[in-house]
BAFIFI-442042 format. One line per field, with one value per residue: residue number from 1; x, y, z of N, C-alpha, C in turn. Coordinates in Angstrom, 3 decimals, always signed. Layout:
BEGIN
seq	(NUM, ...) .
n.u	(X, ...) .
n.v	(Y, ...) .
n.w	(Z, ...) .
ca.u	(X, ...) .
ca.v	(Y, ...) .
ca.w	(Z, ...) .
c.u	(X, ...) .
c.v	(Y, ...) .
c.w	(Z, ...) .
***
This chain:
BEGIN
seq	(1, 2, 3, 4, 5, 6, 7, 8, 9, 10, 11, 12, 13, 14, 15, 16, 17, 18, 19, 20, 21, 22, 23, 24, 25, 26, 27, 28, 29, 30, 31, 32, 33, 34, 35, 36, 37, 38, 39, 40, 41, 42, 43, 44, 45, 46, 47, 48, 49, 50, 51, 52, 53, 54, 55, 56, 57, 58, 59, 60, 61, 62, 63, 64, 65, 66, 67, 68, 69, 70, 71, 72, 73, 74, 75, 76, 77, 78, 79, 80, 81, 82, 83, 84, 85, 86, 87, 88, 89, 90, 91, 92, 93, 94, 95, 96, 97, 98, 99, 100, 101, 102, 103, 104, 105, 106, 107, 108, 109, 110, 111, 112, 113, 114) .
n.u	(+1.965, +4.621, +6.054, +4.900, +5.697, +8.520, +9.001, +7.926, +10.723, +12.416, +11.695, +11.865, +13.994, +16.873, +16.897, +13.965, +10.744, +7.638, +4.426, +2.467, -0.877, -2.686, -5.914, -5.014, -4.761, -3.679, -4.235, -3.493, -0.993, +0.538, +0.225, -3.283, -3.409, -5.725, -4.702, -6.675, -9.641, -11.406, -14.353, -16.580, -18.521, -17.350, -14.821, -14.878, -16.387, -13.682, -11.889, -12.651, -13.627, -14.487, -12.818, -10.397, -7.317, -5.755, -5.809, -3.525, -1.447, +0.369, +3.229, +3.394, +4.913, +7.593, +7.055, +7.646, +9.982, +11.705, +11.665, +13.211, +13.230, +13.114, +11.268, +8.596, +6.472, +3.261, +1.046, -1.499, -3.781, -3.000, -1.919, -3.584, -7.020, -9.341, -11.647, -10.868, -10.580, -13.014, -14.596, -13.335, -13.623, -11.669, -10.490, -11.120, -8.260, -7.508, -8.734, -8.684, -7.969, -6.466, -5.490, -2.979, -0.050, +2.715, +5.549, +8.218, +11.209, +14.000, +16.148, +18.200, +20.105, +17.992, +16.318, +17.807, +16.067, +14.746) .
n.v	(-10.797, -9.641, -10.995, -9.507, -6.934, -7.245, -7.245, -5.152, -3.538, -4.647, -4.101, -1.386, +1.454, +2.549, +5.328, +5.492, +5.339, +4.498, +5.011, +4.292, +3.413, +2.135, +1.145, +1.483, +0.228, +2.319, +1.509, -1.076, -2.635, -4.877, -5.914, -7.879, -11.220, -14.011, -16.755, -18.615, -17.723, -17.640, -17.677, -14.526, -13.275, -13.533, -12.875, -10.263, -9.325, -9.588, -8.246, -5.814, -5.675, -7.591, -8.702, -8.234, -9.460, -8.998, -7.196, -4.284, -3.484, -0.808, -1.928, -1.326, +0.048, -0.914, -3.545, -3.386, -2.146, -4.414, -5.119, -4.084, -1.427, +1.989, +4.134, +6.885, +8.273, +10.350, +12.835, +12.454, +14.250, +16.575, +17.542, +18.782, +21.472, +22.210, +21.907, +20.285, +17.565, +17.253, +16.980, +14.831, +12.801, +12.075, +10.922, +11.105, +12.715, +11.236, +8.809, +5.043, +4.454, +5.422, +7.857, +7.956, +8.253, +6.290, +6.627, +5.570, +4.291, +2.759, +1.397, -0.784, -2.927, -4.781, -7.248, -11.002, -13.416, -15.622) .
n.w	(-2.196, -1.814, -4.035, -6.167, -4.878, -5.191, -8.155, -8.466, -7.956, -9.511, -12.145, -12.325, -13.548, -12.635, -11.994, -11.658, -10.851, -8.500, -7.973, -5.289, -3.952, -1.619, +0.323, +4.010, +7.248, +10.163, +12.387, +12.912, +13.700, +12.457, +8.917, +7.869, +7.086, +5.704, +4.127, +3.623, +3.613, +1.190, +0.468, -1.130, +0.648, +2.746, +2.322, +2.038, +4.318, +6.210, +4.703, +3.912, +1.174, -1.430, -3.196, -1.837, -0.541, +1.473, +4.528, +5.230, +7.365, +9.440, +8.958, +6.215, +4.638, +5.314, +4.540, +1.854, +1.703, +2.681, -0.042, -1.683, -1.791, -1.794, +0.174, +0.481, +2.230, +1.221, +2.298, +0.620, +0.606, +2.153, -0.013, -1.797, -2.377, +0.114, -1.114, -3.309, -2.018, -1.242, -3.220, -4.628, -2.675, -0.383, +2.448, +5.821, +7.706, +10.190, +9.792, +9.370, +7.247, +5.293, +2.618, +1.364, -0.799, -1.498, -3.068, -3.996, -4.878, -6.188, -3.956, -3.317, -5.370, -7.444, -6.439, -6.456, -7.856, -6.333) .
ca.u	(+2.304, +6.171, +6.737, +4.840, +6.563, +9.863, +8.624, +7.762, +11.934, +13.063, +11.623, +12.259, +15.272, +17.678, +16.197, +12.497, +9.677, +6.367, +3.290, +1.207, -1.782, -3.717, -6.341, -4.093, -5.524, -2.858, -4.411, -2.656, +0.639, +0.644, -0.785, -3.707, -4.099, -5.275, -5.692, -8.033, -10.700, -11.876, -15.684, -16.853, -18.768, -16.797, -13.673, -15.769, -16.060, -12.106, -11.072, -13.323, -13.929, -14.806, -11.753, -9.125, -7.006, -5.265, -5.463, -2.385, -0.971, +1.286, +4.449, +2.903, +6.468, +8.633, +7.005, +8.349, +11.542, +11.902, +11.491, +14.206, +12.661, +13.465, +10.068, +8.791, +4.533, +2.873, -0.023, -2.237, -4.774, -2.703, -1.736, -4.970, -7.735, -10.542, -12.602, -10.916, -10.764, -14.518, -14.908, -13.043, -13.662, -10.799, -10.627, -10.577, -6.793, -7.662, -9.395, -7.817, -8.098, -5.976, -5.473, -1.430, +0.979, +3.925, +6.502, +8.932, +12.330, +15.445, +17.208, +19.187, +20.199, +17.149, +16.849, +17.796, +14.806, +14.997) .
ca.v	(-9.402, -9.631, -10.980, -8.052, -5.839, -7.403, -7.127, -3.539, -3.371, -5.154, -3.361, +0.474, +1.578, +3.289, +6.755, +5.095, +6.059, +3.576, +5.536, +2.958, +3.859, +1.050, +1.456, +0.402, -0.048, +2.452, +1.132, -2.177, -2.585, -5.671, -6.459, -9.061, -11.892, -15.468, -17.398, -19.423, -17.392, -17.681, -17.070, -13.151, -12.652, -13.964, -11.919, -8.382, -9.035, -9.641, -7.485, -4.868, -6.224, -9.120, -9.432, -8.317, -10.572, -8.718, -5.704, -3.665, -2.926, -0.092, -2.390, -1.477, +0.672, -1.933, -4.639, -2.665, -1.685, -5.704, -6.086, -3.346, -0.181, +3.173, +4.699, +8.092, +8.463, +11.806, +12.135, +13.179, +14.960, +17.663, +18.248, +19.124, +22.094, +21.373, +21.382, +18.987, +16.546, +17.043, +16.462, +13.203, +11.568, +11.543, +9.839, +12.248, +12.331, +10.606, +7.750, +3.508, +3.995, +7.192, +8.512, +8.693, +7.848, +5.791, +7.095, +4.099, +4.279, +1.853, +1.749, -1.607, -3.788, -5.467, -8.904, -11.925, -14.496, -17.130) .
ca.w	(-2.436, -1.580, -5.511, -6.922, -5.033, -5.481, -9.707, -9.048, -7.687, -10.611, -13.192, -12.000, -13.740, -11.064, -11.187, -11.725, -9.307, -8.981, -7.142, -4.916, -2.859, -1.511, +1.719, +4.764, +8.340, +10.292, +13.856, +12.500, +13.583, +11.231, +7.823, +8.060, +5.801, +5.883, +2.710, +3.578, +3.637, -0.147, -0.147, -1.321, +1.506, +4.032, +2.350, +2.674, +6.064, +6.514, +4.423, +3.312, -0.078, -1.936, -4.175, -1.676, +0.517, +3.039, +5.256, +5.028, +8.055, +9.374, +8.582, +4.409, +4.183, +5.634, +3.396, +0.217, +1.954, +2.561, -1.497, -2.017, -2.131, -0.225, +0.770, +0.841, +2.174, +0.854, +2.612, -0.315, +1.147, +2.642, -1.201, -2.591, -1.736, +0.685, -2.318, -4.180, -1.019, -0.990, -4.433, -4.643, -1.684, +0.319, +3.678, +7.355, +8.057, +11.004, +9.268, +9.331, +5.730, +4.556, +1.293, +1.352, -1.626, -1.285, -3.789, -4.383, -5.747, -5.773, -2.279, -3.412, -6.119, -7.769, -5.387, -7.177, -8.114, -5.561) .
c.u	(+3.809, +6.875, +6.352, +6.011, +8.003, +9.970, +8.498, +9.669, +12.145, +12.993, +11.464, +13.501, +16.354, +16.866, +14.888, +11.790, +8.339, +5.272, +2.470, +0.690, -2.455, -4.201, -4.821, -4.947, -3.873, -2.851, -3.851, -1.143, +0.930, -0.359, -1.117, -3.511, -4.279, -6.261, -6.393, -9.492, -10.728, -13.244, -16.173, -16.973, -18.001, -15.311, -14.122, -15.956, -14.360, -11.556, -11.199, -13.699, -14.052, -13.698, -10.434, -8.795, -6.127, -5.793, -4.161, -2.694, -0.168, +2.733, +4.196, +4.803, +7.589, +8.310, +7.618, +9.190, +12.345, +12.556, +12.801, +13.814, +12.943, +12.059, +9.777, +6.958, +4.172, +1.447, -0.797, -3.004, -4.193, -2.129, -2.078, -6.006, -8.946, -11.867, -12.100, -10.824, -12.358, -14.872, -14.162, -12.700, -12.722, -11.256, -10.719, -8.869, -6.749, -8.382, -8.403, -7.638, -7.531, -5.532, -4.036, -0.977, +1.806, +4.634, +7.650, +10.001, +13.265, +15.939, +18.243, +19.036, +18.732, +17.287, +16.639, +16.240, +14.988, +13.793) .
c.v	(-9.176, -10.089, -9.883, -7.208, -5.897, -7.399, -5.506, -3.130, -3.536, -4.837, -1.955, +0.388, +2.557, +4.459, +6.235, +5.456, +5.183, +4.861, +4.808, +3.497, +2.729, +1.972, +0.825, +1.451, +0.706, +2.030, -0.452, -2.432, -3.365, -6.499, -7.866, -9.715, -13.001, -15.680, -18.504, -18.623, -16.919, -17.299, -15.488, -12.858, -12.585, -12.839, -10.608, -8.345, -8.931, -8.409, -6.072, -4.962, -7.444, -9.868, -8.564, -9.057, -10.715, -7.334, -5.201, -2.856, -1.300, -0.471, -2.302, -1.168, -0.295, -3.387, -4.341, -2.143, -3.324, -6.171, -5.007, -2.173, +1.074, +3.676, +6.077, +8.294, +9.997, +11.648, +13.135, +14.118, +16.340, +18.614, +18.867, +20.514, +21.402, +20.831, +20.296, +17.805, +16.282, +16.062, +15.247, +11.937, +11.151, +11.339, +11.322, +11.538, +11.224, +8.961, +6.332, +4.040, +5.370, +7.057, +8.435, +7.465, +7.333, +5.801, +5.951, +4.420, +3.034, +1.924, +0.503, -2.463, -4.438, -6.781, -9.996, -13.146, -15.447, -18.157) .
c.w	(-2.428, -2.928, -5.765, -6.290, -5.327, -7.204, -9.544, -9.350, -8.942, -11.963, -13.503, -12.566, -12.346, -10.830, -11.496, -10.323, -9.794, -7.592, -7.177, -3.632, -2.683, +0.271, +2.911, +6.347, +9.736, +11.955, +13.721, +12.525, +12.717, +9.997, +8.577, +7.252, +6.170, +4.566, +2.357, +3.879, +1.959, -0.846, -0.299, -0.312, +2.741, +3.633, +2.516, +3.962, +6.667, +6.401, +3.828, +2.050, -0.179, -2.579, -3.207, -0.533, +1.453, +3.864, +5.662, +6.722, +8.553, +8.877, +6.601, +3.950, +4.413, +4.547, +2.365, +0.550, +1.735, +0.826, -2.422, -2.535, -1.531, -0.492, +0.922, +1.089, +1.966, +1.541, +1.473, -0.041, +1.349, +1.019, -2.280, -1.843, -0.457, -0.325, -3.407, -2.959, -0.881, -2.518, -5.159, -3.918, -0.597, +1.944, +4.554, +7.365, +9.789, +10.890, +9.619, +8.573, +5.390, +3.353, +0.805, +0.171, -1.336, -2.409, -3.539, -5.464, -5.378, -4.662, -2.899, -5.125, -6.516, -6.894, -6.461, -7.059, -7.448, -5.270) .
***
């Protein structure tokens, strides 16, 4: 995940903006991952799915600050009616798994390809 996001950096122009929501686990001080666990079932138990291969921590913002990003979380929910939160599912604000935007702009230089 640390190339993508260092690819999201690199291809924002200065004033560019990327909007990324993924689940993230906020009773997690740090993203899980181990990549050895490869079989479906065994990754739905890990990770809540079959095809994904971490659990996103609270450090999600600092990972994409790491890749040169400045950070801004919206928490979605609070930006919608109660009826549209009903009507598309969003999480309890109290949930692991919240609903919130991470708004993503430039903070530094694109990081060189190393």
């Amino acid at each position: 995940d640390a190339q993508a996001m260092r690819e999201i950096r690199r291809v924002l122009t200065p004033d560019g903006r990327a909007f990324l929501q993924h689940p993230i686990d906020h009773a997690r001080a740090v993203t899980y991952e181990d990549p050895s666990i490869t079989d479906p079932e065994s990754r739905s138990r890990a990770f809540g799915q079959w095809d994904h291969v971490r659990v996103y921590g609270a450090d999600f913002p600092a990972r994409l600050q790491a890749a040169g990003l400045a950070v801004q979380c919206v928490p979605y929910r609070d930006q919608v009616s109660p009826q549209e939160v009903q009507r598309i599912g969003l999480r309890d604000p109290d949930s692991k798994r919240a609903d919130d935007i991470y708004i993503c702009t430039p903070a530094t230089p694109a990081p060189s390809r190393a």
